[in-house]
N, C-alpha and C positions, 0 to 999 in steps of 0.2 A: 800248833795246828788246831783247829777250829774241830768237833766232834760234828761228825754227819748226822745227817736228819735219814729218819729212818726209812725205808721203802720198801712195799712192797705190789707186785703187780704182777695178777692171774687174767691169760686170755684161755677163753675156753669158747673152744668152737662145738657149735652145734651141728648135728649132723642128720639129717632125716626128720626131721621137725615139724611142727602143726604151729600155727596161729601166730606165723611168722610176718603178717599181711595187716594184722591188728595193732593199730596205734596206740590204742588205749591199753590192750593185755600188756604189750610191750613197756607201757611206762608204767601200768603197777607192777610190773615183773623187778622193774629197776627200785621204784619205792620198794617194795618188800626184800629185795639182794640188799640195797640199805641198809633198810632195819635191820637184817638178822646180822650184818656185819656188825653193829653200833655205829653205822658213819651221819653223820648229822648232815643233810640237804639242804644248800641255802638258795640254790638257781636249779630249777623243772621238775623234773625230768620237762626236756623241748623233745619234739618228737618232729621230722619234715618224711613224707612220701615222695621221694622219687621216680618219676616216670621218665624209660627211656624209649623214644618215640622208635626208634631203629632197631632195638634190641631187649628184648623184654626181660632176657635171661641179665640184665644188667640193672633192671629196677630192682626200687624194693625202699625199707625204710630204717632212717636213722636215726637213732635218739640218742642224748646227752643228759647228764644230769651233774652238777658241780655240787659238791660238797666242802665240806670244813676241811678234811683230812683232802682229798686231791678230787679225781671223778669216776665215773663210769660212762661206757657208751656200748651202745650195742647196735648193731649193722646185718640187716635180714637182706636178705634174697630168695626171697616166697617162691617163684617157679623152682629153683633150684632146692629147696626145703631146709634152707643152708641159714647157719646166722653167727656172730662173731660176738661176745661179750669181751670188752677188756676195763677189766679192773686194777686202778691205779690208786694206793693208799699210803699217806705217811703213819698213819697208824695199821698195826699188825692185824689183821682180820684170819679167820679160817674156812680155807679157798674149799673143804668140802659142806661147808654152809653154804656158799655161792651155789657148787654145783645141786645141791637138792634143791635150790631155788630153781635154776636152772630145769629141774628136770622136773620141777611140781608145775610150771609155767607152760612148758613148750614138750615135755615127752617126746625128746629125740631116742634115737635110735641106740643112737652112738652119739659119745662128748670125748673130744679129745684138750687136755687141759696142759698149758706150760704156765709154768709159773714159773716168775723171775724176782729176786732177792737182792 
C-alpha cells in the first residue's frame, strides 16, 4: 500500500470583523497567513469583488492564493461583518499562527476554528 501524503486543513470563521470590504488588506492578510505558516506562493493571492444586484447581504469578496504545499482562500461578506478562511496544506502548519494572523488583520469579535487532519 502506497504511504499517504500528508494533510492538513483549518477553516476559521470570522465573526464580527472590520476591513472585510478591502481587496488589497485581504490579500496581504493571505501573503503574511503564508509566511508565518512557511508555505511558499507560486499563483496571487487573485482577489474578485462581488456584487449582488438583488441582495447585497450576498456580496462581498473572494480571494485565492495557490501555493507549493496546496492553498488558501478566504470569502468576506462585509454587510454581514462575516468572513471564512480555509486553509489547505500537505505540509503541517500551526493553525494558532493562522488565527493571530487572523486577528492581527480583521479583529473580529469572535473566530470560531475547525480543523480537519
Amino acid at each position: 500500500m502506497k504511504e499517504r501524503i500528508y494533510e492538513q486543513r483549518a477553516i476559521v470563521r470570522i465573526l464580527d470583523a472590520g476591513k472585510l470590504a478591502d481587496r488589497d488588506h485581504i490579500e496581504n492578510f493571505i501573503i503574511n497567513a503564508c509566511l508565518s505558516a512557511g508555505l511558499n506562493i507560486i499563483l496571487g493571492p487573485i482577489s474578485v469583488n462581488y456584487i449582488d444586484d438583488k441582495d447585497d447581504d450576498k456580496s462581498g469578496i473572494s480571494a485565492i492564493a495557490i501555493f507549493a504545499e496546496s492553498s488558501i482562500s478566504v470569502h468576506t461578506w462585509p454587510q454581514k461583518a462575516y468572513g471564512v478562511v480555509d486553509l489547505f496544506s500537505c505540509k503541517e502548519f500551526d493553525v494558532n499562527d493562522l488565527v493571530d494572523v487572523v486577528e492581527f488583520y480583521f479583529s473580529p469579535t469572535d473566530i470560531e476554528v475547525v480543523e480537519v487532519n
